[in-house]
PDB file of N, H, CA, C and O in Angstrom:
ATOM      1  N   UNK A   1       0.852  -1.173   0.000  1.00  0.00           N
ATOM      2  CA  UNK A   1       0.000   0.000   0.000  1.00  0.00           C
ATOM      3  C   UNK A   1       0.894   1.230   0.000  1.00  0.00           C
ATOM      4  O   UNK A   1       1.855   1.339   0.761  1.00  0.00           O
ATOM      5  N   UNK A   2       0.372   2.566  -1.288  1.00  0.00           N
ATOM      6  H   UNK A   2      -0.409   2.478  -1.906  1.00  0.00           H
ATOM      7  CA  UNK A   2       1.254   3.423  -0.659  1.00  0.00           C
ATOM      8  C   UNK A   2       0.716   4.555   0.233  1.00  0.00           C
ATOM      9  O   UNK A   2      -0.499   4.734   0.303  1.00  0.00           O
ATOM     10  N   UNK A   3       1.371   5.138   0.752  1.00  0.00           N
ATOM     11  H   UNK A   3       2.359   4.992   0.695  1.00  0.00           H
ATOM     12  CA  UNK A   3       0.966   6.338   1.376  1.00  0.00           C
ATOM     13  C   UNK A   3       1.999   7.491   1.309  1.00  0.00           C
ATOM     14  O   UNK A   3       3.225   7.454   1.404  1.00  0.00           O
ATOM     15  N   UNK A   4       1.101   8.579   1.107  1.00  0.00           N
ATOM     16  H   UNK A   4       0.104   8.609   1.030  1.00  0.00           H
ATOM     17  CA  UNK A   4       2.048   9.520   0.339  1.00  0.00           C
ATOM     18  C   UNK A   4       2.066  10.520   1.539  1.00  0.00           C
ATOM     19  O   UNK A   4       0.995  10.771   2.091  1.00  0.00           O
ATOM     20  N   UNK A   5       3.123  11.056   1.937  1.00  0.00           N
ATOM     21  H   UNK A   5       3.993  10.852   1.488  1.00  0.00           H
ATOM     22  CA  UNK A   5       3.222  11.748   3.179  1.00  0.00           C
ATOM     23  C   UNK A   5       3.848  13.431   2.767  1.00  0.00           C
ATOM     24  O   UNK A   5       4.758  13.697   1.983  1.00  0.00           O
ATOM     25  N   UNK A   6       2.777  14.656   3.823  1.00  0.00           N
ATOM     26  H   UNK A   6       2.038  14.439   4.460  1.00  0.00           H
ATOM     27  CA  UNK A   6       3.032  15.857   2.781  1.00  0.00           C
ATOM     28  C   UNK A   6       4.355  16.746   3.369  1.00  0.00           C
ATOM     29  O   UNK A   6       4.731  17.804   2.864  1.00  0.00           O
ATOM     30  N   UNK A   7       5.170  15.889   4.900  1.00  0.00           N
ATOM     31  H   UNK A   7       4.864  15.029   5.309  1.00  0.00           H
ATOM     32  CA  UNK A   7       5.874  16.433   5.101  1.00  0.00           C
ATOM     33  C   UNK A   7       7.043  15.791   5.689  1.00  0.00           C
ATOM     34  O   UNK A   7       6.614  14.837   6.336  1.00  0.00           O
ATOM     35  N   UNK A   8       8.462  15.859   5.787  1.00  0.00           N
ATOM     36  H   UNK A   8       8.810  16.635   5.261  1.00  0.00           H
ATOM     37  CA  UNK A   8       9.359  14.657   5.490  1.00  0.00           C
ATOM     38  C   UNK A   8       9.454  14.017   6.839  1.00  0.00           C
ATOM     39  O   UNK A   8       9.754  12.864   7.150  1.00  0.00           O
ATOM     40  N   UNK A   9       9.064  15.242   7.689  1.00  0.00           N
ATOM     41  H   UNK A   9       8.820  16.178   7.436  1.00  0.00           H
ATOM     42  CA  UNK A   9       9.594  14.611   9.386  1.00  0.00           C
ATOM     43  C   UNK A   9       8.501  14.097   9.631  1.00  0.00           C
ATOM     44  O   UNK A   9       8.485  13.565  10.741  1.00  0.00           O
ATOM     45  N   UNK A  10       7.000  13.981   8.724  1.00  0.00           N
ATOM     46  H   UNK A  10       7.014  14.413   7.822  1.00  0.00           H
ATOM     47  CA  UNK A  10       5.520  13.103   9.300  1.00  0.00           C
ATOM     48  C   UNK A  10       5.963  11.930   8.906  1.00  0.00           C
ATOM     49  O   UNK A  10       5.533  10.904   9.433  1.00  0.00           O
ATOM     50  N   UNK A  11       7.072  11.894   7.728  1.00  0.00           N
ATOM     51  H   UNK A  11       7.421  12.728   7.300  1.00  0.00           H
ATOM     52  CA  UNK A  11       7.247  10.612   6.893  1.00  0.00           C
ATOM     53  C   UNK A  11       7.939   9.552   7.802  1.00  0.00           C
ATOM     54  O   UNK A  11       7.925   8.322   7.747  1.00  0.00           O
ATOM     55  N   UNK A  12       8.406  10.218   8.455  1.00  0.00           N
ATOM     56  H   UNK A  12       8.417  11.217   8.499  1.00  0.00           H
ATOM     57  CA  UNK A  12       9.767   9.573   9.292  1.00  0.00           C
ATOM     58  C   UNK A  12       8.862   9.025  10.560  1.00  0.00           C
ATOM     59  O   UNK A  12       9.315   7.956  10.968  1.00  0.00           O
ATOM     60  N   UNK A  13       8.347   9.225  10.885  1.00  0.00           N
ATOM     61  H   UNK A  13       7.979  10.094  10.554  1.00  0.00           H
ATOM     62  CA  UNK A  13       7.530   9.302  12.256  1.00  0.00           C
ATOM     63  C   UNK A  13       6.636   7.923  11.868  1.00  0.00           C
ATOM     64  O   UNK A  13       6.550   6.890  12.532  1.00  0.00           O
ATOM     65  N   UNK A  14       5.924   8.280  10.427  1.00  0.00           N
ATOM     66  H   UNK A  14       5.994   9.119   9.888  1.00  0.00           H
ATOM     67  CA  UNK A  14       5.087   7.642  10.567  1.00  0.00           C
ATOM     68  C   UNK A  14       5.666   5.994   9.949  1.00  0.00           C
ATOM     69  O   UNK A  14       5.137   4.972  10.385  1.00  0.00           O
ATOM     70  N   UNK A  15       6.552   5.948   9.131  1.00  0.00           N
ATOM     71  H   UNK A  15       6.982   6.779   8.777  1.00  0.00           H
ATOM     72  CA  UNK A  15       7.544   5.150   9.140  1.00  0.00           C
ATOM     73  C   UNK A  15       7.735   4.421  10.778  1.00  0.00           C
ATOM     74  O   UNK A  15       6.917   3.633  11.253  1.00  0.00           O
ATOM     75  N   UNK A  16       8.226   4.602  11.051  1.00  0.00           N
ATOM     76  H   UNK A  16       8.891   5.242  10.665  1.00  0.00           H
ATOM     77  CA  UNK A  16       8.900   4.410  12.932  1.00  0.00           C
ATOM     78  C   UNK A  16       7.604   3.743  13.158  1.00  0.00           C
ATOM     79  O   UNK A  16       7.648   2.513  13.139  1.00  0.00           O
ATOM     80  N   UNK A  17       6.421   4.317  13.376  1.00  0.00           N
ATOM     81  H   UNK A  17       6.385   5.316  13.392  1.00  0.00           H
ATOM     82  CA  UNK A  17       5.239   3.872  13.715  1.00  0.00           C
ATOM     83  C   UNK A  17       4.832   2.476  12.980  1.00  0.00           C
ATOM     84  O   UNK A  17       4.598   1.488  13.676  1.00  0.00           O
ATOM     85  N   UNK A  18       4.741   2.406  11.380  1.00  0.00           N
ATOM     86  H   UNK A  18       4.932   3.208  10.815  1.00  0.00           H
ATOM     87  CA  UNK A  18       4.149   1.416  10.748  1.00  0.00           C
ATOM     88  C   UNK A  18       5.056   0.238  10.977  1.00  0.00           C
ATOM     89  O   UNK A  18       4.470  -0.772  10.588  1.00  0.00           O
ATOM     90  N   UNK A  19       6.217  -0.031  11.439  1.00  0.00           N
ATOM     91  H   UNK A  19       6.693   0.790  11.755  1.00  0.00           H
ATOM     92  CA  UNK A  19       7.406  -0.999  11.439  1.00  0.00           C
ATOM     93  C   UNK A  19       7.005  -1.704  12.894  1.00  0.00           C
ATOM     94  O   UNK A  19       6.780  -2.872  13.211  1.00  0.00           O
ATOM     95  N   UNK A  20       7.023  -0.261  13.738  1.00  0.00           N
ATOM     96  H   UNK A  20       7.205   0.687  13.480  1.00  0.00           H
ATOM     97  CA  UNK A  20       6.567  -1.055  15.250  1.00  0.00           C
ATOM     98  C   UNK A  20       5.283  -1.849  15.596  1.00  0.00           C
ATOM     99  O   UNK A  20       5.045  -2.569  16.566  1.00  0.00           O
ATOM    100  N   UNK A  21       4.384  -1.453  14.331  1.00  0.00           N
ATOM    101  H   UNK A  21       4.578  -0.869  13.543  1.00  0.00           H
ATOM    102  CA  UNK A  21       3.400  -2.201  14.598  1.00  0.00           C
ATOM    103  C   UNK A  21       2.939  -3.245  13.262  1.00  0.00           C
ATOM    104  O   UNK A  21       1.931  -3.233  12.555  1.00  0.00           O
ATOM    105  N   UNK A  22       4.488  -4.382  13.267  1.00  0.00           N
ATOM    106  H   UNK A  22       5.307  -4.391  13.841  1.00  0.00           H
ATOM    107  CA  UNK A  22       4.379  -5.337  12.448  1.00  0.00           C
ATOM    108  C   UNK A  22       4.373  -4.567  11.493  1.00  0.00           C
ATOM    109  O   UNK A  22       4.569  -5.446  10.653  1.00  0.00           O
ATOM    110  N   UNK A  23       4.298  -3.434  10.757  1.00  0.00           N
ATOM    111  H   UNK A  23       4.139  -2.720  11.439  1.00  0.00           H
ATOM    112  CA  UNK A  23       4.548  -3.454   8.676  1.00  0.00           C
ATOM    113  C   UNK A  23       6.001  -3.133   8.346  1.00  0.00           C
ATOM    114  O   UNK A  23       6.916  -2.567   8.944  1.00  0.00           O
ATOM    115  N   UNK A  24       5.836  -3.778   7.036  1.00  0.00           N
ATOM    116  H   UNK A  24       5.092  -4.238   6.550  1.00  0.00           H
ATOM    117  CA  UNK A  24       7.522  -3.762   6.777  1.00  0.00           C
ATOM    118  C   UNK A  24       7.328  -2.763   5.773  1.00  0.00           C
ATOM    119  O   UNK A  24       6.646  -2.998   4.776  1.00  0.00           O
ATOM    120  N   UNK A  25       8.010  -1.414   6.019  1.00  0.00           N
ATOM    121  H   UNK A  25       8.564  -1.223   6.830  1.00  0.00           H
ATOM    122  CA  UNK A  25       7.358  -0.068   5.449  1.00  0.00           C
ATOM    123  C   UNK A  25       8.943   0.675   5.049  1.00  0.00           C
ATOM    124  O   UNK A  25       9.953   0.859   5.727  1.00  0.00           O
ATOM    125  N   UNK A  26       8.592   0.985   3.611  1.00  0.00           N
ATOM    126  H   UNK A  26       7.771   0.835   3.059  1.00  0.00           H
ATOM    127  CA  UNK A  26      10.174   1.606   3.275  1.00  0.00           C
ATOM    128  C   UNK A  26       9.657   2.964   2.302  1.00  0.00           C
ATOM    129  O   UNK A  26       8.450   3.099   2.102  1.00  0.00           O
ATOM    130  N   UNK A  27      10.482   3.789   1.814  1.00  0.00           N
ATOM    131  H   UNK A  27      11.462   3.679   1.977  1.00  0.00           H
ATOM    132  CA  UNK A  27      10.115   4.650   1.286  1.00  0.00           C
ATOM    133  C   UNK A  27      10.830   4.593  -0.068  1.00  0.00           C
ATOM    134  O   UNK A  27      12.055   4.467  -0.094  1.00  0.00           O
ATOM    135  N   UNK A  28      10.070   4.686  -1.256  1.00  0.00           N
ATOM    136  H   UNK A  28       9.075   4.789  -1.235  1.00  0.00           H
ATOM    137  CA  UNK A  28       9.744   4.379  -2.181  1.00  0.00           C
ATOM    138  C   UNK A  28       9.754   5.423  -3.750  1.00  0.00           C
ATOM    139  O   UNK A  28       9.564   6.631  -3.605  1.00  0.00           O
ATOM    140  N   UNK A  29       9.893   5.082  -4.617  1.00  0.00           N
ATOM    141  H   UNK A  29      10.047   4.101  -4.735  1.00  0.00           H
ATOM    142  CA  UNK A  29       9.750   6.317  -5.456  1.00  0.00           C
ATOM    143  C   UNK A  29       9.820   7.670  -5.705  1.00  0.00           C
ATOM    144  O   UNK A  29      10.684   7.991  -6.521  1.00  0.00           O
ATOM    145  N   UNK A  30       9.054   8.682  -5.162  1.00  0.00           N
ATOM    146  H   UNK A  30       8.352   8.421  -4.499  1.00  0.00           H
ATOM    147  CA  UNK A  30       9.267  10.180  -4.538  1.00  0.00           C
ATOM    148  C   UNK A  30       9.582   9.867  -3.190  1.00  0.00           C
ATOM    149  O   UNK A  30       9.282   8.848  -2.567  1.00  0.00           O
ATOM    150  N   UNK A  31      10.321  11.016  -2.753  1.00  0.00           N
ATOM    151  H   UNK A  31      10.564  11.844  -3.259  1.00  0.00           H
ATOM    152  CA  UNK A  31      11.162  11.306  -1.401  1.00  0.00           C
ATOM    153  C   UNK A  31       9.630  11.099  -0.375  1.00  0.00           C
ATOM    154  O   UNK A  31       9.954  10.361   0.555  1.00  0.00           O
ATOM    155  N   UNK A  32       8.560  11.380  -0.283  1.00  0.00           N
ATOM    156  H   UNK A  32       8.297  11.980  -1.039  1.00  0.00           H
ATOM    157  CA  UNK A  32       7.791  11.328   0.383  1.00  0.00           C
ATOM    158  C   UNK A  32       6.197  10.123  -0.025  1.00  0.00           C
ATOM    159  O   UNK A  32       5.003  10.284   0.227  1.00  0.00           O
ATOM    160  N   UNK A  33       6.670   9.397  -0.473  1.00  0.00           N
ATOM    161  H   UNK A  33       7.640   9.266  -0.678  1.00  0.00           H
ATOM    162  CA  UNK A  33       6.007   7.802  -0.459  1.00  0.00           C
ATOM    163  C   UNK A  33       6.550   6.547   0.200  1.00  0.00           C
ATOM    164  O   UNK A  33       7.647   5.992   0.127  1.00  0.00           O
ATOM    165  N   UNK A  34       5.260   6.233   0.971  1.00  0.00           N
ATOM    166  H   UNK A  34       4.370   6.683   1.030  1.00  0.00           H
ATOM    167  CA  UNK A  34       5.850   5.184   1.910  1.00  0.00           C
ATOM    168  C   UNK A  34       5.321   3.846   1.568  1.00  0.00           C
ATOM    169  O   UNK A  34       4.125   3.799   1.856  1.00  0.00           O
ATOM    170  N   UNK A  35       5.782   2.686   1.036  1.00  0.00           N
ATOM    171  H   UNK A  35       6.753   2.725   0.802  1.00  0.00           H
ATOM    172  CA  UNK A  35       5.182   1.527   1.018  1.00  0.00           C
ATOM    173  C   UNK A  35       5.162   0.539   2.015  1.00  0.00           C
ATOM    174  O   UNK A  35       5.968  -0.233   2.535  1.00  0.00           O
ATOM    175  N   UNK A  36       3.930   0.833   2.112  1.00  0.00           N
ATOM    176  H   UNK A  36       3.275   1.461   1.690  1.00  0.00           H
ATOM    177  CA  UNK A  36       3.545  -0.160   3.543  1.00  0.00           C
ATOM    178  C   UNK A  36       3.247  -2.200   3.374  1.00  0.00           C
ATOM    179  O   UNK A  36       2.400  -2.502   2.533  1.00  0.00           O
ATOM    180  N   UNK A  37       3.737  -3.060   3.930  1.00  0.00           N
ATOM    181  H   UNK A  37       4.425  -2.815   4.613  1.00  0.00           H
ATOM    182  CA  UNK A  37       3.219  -4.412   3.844  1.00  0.00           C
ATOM    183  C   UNK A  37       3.113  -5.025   5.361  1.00  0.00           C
ATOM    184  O   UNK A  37       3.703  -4.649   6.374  1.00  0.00           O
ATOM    185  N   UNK A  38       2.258  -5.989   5.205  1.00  0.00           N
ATOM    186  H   UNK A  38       1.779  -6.293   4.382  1.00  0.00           H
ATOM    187  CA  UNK A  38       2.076  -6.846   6.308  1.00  0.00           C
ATOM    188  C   UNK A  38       2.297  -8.056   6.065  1.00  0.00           C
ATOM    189  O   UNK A  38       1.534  -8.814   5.468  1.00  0.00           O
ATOM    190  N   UNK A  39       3.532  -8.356   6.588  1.00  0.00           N
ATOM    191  H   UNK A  39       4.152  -7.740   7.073  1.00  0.00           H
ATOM    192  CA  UNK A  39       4.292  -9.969   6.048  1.00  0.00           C
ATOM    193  C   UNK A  39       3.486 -11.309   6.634  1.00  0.00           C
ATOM    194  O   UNK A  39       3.650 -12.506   6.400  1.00  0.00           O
ATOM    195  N   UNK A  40       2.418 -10.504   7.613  1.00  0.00           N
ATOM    196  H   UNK A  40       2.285  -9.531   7.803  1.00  0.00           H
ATOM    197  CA  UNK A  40       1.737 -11.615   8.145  1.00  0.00           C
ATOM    198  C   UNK A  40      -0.177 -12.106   7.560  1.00  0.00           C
ATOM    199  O   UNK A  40      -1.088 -12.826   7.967  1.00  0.00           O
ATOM    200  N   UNK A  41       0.040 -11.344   6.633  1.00  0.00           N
ATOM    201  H   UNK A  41       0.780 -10.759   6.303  1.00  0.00           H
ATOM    202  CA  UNK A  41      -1.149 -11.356   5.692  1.00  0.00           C
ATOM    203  C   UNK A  41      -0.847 -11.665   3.996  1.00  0.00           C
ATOM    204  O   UNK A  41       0.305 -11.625   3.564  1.00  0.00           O
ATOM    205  N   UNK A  42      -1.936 -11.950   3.176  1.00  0.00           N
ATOM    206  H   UNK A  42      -2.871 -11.983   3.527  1.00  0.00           H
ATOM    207  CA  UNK A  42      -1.483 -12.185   1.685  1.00  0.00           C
ATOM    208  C   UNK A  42      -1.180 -10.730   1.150  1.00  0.00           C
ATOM    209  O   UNK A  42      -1.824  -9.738   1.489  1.00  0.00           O
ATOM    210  N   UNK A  43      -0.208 -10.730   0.347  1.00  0.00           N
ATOM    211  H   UNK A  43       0.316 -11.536   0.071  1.00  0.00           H
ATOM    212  CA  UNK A  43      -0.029  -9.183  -0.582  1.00  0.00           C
ATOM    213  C   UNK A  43      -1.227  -9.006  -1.158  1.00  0.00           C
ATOM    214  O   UNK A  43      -1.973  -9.887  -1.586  1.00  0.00           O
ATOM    215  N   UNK A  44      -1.447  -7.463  -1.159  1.00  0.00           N
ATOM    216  H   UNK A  44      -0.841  -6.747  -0.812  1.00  0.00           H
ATOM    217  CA  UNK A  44      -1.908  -6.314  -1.608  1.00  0.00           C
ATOM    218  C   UNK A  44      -3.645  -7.007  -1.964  1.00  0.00           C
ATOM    219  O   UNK A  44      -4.374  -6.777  -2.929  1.00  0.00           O
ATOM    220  N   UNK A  45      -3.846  -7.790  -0.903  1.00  0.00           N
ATOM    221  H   UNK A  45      -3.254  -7.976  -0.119  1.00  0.00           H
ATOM    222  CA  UNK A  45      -5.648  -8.025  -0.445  1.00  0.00           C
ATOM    223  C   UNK A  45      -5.867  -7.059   0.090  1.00  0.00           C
ATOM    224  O   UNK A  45      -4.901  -6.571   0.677  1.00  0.00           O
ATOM    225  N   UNK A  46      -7.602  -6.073   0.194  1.00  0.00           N
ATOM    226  H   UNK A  46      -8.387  -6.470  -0.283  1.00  0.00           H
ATOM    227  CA  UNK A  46      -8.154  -5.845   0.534  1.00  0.00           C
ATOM    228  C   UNK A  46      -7.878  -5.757   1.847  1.00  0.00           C
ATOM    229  O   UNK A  46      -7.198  -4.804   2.229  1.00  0.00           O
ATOM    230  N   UNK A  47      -8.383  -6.791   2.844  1.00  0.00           N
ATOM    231  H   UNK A  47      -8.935  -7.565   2.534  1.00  0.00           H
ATOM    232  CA  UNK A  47      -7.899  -6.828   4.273  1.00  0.00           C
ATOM    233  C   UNK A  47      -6.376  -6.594   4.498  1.00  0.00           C
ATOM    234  O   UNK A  47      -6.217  -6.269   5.675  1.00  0.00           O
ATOM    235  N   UNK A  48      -5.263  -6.632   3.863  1.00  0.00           N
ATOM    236  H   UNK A  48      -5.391  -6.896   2.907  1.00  0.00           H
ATOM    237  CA  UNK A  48      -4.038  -5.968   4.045  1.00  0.00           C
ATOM    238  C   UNK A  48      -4.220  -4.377   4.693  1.00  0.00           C
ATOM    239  O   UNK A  48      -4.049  -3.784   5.758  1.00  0.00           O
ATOM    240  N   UNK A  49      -4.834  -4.031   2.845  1.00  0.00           N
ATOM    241  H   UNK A  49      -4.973  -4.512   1.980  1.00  0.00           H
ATOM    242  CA  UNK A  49      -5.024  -2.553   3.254  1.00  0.00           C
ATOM    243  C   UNK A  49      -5.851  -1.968   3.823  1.00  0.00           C
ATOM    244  O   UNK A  49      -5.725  -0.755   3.990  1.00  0.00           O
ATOM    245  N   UNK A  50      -6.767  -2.541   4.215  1.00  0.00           N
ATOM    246  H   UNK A  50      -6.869  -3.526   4.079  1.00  0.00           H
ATOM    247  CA  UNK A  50      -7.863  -2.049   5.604  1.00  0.00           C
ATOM    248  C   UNK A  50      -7.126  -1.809   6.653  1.00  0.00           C
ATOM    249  O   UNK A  50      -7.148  -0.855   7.431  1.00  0.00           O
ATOM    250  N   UNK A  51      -6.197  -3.132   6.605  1.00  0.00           N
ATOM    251  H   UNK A  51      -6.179  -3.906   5.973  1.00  0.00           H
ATOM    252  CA  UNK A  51      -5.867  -3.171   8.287  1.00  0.00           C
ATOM    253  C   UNK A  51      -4.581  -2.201   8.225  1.00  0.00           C
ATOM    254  O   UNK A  51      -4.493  -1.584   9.286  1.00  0.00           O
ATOM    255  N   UNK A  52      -3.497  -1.852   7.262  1.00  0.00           N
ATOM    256  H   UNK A  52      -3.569  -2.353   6.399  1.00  0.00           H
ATOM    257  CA  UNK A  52      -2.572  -1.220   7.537  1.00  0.00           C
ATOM    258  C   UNK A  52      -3.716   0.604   7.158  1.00  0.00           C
ATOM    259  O   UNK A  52      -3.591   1.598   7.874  1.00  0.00           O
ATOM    260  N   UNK A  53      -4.069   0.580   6.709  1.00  0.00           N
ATOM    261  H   UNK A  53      -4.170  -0.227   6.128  1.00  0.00           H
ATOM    262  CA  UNK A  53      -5.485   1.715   6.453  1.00  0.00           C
ATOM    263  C   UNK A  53      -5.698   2.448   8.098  1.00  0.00           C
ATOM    264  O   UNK A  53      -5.785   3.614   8.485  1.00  0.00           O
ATOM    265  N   UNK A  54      -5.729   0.934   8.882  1.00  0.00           N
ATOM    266  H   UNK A  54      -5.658  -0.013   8.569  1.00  0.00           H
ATOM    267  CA  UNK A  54      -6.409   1.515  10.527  1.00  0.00           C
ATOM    268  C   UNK A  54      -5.576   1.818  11.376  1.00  0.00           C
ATOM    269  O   UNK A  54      -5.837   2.231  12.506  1.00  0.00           O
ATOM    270  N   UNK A  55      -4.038   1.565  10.713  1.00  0.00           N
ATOM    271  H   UNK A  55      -3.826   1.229   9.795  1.00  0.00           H
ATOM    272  CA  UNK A  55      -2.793   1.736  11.919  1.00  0.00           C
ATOM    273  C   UNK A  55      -2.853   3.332  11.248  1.00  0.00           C
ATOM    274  O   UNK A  55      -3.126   4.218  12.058  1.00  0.00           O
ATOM    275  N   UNK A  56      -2.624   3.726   9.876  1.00  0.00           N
ATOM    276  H   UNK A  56      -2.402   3.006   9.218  1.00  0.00           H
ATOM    277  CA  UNK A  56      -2.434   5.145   9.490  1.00  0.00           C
ATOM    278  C   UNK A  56      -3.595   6.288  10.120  1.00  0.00           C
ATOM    279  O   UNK A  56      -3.527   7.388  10.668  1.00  0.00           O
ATOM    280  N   UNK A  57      -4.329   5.654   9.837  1.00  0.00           N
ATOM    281  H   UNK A  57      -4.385   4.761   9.391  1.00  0.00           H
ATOM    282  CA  UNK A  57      -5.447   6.528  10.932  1.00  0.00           C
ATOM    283  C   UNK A  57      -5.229   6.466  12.431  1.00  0.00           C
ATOM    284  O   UNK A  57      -5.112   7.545  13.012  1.00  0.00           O
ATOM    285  N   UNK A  58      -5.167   5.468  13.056  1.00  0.00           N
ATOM    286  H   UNK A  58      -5.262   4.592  12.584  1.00  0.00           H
ATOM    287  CA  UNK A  58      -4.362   5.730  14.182  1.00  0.00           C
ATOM    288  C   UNK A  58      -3.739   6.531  14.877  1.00  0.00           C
ATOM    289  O   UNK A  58      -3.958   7.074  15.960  1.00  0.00           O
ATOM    290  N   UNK A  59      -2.496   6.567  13.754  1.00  0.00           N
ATOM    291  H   UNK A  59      -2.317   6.126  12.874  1.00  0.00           H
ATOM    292  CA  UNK A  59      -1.314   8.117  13.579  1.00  0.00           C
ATOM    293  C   UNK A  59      -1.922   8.783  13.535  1.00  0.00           C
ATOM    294  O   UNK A  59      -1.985   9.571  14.478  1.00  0.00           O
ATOM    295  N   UNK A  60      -2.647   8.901  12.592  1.00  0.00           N
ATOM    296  H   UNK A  60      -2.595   8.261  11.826  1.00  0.00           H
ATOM    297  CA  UNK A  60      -3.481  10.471  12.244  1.00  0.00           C
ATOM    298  C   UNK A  60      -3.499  11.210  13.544  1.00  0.00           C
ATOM    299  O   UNK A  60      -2.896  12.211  13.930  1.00  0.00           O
ATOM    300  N   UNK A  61      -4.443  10.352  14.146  1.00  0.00           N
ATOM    301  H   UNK A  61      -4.933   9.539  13.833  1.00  0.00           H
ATOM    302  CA  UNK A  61      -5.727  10.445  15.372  1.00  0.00           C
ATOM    303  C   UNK A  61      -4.180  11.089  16.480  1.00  0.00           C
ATOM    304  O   UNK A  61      -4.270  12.056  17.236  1.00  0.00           O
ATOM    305  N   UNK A  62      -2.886  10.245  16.276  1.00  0.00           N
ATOM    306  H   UNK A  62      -2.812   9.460  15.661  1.00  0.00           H
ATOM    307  CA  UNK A  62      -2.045  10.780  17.338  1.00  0.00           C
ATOM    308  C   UNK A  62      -1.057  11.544  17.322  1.00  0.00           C
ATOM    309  O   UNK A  62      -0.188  11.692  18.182  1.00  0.00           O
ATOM    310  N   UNK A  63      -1.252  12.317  15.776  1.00  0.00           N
ATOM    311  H   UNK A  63      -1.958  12.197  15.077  1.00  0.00           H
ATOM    312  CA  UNK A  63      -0.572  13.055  15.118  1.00  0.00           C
ATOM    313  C   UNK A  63      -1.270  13.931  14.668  1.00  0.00           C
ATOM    314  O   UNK A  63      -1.412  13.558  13.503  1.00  0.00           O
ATOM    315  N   UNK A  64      -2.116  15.361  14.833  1.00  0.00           N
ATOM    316  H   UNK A  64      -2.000  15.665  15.779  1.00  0.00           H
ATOM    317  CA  UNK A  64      -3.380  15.358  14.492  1.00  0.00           C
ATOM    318  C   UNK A  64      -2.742  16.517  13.476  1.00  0.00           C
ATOM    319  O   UNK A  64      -3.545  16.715  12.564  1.00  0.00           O
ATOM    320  N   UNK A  65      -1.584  17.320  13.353  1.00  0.00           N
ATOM    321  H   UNK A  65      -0.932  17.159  14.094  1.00  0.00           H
ATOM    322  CA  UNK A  65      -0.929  18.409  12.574  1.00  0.00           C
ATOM    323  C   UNK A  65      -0.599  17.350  11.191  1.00  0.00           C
ATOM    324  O   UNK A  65      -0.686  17.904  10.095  1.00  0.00           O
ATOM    325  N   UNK A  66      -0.358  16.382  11.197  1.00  0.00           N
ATOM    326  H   UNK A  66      -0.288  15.931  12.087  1.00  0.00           H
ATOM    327  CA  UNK A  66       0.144  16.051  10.286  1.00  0.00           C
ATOM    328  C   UNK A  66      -1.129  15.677   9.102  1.00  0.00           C
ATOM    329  O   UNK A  66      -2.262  15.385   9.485  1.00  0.00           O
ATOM    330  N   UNK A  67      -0.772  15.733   7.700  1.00  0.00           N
ATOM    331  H   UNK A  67       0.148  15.971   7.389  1.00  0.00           H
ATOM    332  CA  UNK A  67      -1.347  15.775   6.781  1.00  0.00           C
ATOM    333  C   UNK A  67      -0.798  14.854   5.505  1.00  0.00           C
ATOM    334  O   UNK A  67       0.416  14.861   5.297  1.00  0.00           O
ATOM    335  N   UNK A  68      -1.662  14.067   4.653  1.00  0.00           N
ATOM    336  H   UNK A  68      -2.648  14.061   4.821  1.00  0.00           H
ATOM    337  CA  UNK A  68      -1.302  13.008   4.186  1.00  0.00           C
ATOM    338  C   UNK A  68      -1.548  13.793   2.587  1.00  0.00           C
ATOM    339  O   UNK A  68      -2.203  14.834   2.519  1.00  0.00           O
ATOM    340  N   UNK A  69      -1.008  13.221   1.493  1.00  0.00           N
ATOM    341  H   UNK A  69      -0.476  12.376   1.547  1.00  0.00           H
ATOM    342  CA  UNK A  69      -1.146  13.610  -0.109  1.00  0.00           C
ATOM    343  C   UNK A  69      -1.792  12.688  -0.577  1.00  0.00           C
ATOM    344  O   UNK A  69      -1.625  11.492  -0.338  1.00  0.00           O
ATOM    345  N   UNK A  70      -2.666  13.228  -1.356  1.00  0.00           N
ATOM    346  H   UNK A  70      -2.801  14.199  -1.550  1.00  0.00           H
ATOM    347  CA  UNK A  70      -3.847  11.924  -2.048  1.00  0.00           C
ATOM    348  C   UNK A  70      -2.953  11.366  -3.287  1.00  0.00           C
ATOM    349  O   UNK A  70      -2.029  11.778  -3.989  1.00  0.00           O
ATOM    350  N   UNK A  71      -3.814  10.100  -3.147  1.00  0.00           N
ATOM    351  H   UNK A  71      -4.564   9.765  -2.577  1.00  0.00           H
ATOM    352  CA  UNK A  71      -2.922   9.212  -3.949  1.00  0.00           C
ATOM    353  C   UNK A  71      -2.975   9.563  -5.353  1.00  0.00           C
ATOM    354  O   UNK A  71      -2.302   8.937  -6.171  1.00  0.00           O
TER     355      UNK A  71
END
């Protein structure tokens, strides 16, 4: 999954965050895209990206300045 992040130190943060909670998350293509996986689920199903979907909201919710770039 990607997620496109609109500022480099949210990127970093939120990176730190998606790793600690099981995703194996690297940054990708532009300086501020993050590809997120869950090694403990099938690739790029639906329920992958729900569930890595509910950790980014999460952040959101505990990051509330930070702001995401539509895909």
């Amino acid at each position: 999954m990607e997620i496109r992040v609109a500022d480099s130190d949210d990127m970093l943060d939120l990176l730190h965050f998606l790793r600690a909670n099981g995703c194996i998350a690297y940054v990708t293509g532009g300086a501020q895209v993050i590809e997120a996986l869950r090694p403990d689920m099938p690739r790029a199903t639906d329920a992958e990206a729900a569930q890595i979907g509910r950790l980014v909201e999460r952040w959101l919710v505990e990051n509330p300045a930070a702001k995401l770039l539509p895909q």
